[in-house]
Each structure stands twice: as C-alpha cells, then as structure tokens.
N, C-alpha and C positions, 0 to 999 in steps of 0.2 A: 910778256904779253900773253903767250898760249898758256900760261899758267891761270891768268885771270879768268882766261875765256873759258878753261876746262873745271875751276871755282862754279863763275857762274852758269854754266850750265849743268852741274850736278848741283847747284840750289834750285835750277827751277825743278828739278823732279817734286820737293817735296811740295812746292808751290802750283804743280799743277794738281799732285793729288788731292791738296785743300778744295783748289778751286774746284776740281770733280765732286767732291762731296758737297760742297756748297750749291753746286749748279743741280746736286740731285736733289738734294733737302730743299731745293726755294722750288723747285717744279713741283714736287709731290705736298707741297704745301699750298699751291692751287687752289683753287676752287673747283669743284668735277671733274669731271674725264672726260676722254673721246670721247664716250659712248653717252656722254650726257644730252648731247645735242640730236642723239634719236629716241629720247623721248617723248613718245606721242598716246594720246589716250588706247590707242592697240595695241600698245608695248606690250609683248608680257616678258615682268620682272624676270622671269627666268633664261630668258633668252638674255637679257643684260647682264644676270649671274654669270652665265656661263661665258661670254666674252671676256668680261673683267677675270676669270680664274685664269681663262686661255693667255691671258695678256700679262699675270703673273703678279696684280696687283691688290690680290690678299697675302703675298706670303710676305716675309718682314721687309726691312725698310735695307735692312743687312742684305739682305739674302739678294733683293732687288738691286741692289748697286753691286753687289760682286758681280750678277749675271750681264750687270749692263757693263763694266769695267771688261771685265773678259772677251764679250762678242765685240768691244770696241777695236781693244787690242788684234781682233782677227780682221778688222774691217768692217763689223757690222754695228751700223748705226740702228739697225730693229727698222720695220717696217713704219712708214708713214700711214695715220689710222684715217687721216682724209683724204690722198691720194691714193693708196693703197699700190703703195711702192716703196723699192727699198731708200729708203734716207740716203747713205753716200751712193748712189747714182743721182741721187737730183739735187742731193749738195754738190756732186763734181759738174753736172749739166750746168748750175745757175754759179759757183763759182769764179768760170773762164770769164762771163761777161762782168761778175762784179771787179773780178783782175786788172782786167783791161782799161774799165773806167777810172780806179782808184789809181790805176800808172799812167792814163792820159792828164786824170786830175793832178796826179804830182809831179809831173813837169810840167804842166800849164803854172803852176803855184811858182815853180820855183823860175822858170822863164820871166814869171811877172815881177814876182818878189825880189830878188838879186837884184836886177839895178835899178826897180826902183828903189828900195835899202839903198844903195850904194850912191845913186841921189841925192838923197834925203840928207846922209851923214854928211857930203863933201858936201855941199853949199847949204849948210844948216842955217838955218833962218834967212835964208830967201823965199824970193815968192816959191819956189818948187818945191823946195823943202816944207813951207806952210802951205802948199796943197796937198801934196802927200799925206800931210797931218788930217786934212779931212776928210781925206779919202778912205783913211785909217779908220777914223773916228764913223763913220758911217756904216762900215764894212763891220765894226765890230759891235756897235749897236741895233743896225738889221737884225732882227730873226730869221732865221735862216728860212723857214715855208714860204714866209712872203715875201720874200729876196727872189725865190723860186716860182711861186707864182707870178709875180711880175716879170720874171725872165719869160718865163711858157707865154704869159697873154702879149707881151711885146713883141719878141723874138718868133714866136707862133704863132699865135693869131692876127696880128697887125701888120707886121711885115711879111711875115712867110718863109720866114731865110731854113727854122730847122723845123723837121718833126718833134712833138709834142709827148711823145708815149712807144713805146717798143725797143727794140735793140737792133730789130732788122727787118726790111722791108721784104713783102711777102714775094713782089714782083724782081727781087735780085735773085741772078744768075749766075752760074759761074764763081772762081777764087777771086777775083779783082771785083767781079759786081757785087758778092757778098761783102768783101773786107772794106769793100769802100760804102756799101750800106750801113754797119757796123760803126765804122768811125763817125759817120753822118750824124747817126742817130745819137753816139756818145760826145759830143762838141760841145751843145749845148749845156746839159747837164753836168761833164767835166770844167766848164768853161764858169759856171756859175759856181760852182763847189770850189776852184781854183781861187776866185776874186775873195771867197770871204775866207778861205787857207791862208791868207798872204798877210793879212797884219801883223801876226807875230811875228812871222819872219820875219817884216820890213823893220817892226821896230825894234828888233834885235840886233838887228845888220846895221842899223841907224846910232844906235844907242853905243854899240861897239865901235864903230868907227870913228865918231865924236868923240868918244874915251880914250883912245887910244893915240887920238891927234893932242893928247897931253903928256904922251905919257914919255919918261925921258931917254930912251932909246929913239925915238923920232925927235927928240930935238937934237942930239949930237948927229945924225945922220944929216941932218940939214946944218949942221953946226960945218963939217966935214963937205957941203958943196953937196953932195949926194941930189942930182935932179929931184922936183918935186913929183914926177909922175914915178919917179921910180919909188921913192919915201912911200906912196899912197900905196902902190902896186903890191910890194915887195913886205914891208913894215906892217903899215896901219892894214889896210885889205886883210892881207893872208890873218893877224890875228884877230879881226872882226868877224873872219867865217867859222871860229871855232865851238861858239855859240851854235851857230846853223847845221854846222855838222854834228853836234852832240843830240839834232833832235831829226835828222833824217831818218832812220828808222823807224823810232815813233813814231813820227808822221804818218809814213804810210800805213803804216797798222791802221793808226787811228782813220786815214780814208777807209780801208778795209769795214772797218769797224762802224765807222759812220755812217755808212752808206746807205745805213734806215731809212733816214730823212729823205733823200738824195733819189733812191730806188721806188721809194711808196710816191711822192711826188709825180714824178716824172713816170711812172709807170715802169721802171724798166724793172726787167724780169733777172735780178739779181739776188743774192743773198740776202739783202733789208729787207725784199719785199716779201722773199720768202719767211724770211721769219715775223714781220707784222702780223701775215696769214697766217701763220701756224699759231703765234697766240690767240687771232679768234675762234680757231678751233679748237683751241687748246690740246693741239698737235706735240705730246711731250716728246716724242723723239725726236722730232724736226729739233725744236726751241733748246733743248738739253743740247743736242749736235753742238749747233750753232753757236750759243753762249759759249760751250767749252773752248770752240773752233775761235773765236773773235777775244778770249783772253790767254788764247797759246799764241796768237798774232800779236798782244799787244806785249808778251813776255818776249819774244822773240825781236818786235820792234826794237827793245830797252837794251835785249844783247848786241844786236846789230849797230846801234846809236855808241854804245861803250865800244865794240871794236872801232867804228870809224873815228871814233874820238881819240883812240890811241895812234890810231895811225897819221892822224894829222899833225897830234902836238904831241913833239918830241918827249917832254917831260915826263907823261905819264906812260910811255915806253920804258924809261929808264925808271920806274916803280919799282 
C-alpha cells in the first residue's frame, strides 16, 4: 500500500505543475487588469503605465510565472491589488471559517446519509424506501441557490430560528461566546449544503445494499443459521460502505471547493466569497491563489479517497 501512496503522490507533482500553468494562462487571459477599474476621465495614462510595469505585467508570460512559481514556493501569494494586502494572510484569515463549515457540512451529510441509505436498501420498496426515493429525487433536482434561498426566507425571516449573513456575531464575548456564535451562524448553511450532499450517498449505500442481499456469500451465511442481523451487520453493511469510503475524501474537497455557492449566498465571509469578489475585481492574485488552492484540495481529496479505500477492503491491500 505505501508503495501506491508514494506512486501517487509523486504523479501529483507533475499534475500540479500543469494545473499552475493552466490557472496562469486562463487568468492572464482575462479581460483588463487591476488597474482597469481606475479608469476615469483624469486618469493620466502614465500613471497606469507605471503601475502595470511595477506589477511586472509587461515582461513575458515565462518570466511572469517563474516569478510567481518562486514567491509561491516562499509563501508569497503577491499582494491583493483591491485589498491591498498580502493574499496568504487573508487566504489563511477566511480559510478557518470556510474549514469549519465544509466539516460541519460533512458530518451533517453523513449523519443524514448513513441510515438513511441504510433504510432505503433493507426495506426496499416499502413505503420508506419510496419516500427516500423522493426525497432523493427532489434533493437532486433543486438548484442549489434556491434550495438556499428558501432555507434563509424560511428558517430567517419567518421563523427566526438562525441568522441570515455572517460567521459571527459582533456582540460575542469570550471563547464559549465566540465558538458558540460561530457554530450559530454555520448550522444553517451547513445544514442546508448537507441535505442536497446526501443523494449520492444515499443512493449508493441503497444500491449497494440491495446488491449485495443477492450476492452468494449472504446466501450460504444464512444457509449455515448465521442470525439475520448479524448477515446485514457483518456481510451485506460492511461491503455496501465501500462505495462511500472510496469517495470520503473527495467529498470533502469538493465542500471545500463548493463553497462558492454556499459562501456568496449566505454571506459568509469564507473562501467562495472571497474569490467571487476577487473576479469582479479582477483581483489576479487572489483568483490565481485560490483556483490552484481548490484543485490541490481536490487532488489530495482522490489521494485520501484511495488510501481509505485500501484500508477498508482487504483486496486491494494485497495489490
């Protein structure tokens, strides 16, 4: 197995350096720059010359990614040209809270997911099992903004139960009153990102379980007396979770990664939101950061997914 793991992670090196030039080349492909958006009839051009030289966006397109490859590797993500601050200080500032929500959201997902999945398979075509079905079936035809909007004007405005917009309220005090304003505000938004996470889970865990109630190692177990809860527990269960383990990792990446939607919505001052804003700046340091930051997560997801995969089922140990 550490053989596999030290495979794949010496392919992602040349996989990230593609994806760095990719993510350089689609930014500089753009339309304007920073500096586009101070233009005003009292501009004078030469003060925009002089910015754009300072900023290093006449010299080649080579020269520009080596410099940026380099300051990266020391930690320096270049200055944000609409904040006017350093990039990883305010990638690590809005990071913690996008962290946080994408690990509330992915145990809320799987809290929900697991038995219901596990439901749905053992009494297949019952009434439970055919509500699951539509629960499914709704969850995965919502669009996700107005899933979200309707959560905010219900859950917000109608009833009152969460806040609406923030990560933390201005009047918390103290570690308990902060951390418990924090989770306050992340319930919601976790809670609703969690319900439309869960179809595939479910109907993974569903699909696997019904498969596996055929398959003829469960029938000689029961052939042999072997209790039915044990048969489910022990047999059909354990190899219906191996599907769900193959995509834990991803998963969470992809919260990480998703969090566009989820962050701009809701307002919360996370890494989606951050980088929404920095497109309509057209903030390339920010956006550059970011994308590279959100497909080293999703690479890293696929590793993490492959180790846990091995560690579940025996088989591809013995690879």
């Amino acid at each position: 197995m550490w053989k596999t793991i030290l495979r794949r992670v010496l392919l992602m090196i040349p996989q990230i350096i593609i994806l760095s030039l990719m993510v350089f080349m689609l930014a500089k492909m753009m339309p304007g720059d920073p500096f586009t958006g101070l233009v005003t009839p009292q501009t004078d051009p030469s003060q925009l010359h002089r910015l754009r030289v300072e900023a290093g966006f006449y010299n080649p397109w080579y020269v520009q990614y080596r410099d940026w490859v380099v300051n990266m590797f020391h930690g320096n993500f270049g200055t944000s040209y609409q904040y006017h601050r350093s990039v990883a200080s305010m990638i690590g500032e809005r990071a913690v809270n996008t962290f946080w929500l994408a690990l509330l959201t992915f145990v809320l997902t799987y809290l929900i997911a697991i038995p219901v999945g596990i439901i749905a398979g053992r009494y297949e075509s019952s009434w439970k099992d055919n509500a699951i079905q539509v629960y499914t079936y709704i969850t995965l035809a919502i669009p996700a903004f107005v899933f979200y909007l309707f959560g905010i004007w219900l859950f917000g405005y109608v009833l009152g139960w969460f806040p609406t917009s923030g990560s933390i309220s201005v009047s918390a005090t103290g570690m308990i009153g902060k951390v418990g304003s924090m989770l306050y505000h992340m319930i919601l938004p976790a809670l609703l990102a969690a319900i439309l996470a869960t179809t595939s889970i479910i109907q993974y865990l569903r699909s696997g379980i019904i498969d596996n109630k055929q398959e003829d190692y469960v029938r000689t177990a029961r052939s042999k007396g072997v209790p039915e809860r044990v048969v489910f527990s022990k047999h059909i269960l354990r190899n219906s979770f191996l599907p769900i383990a193959a995509f834990i990792g991803n998963n969470f990446a992809v919260l990480i990664g998703g969090s566009v939607f989820t962050e701009t919505i809701f307002s919360y001052p996370g890494l989606g939101q951050l980088f929404i804003s920095s497109i309509s700046s057209r903030d390339y340091s920010i956006i550059t950061a970011l994308v590279l930051i959100f497909g080293i997560f999703t690479l890293l997801g696929n590793l993490i997914s492959d180790i846990i995969l091995r560690v579940v089922d025996p088989r591809l140990r013995i690879q």
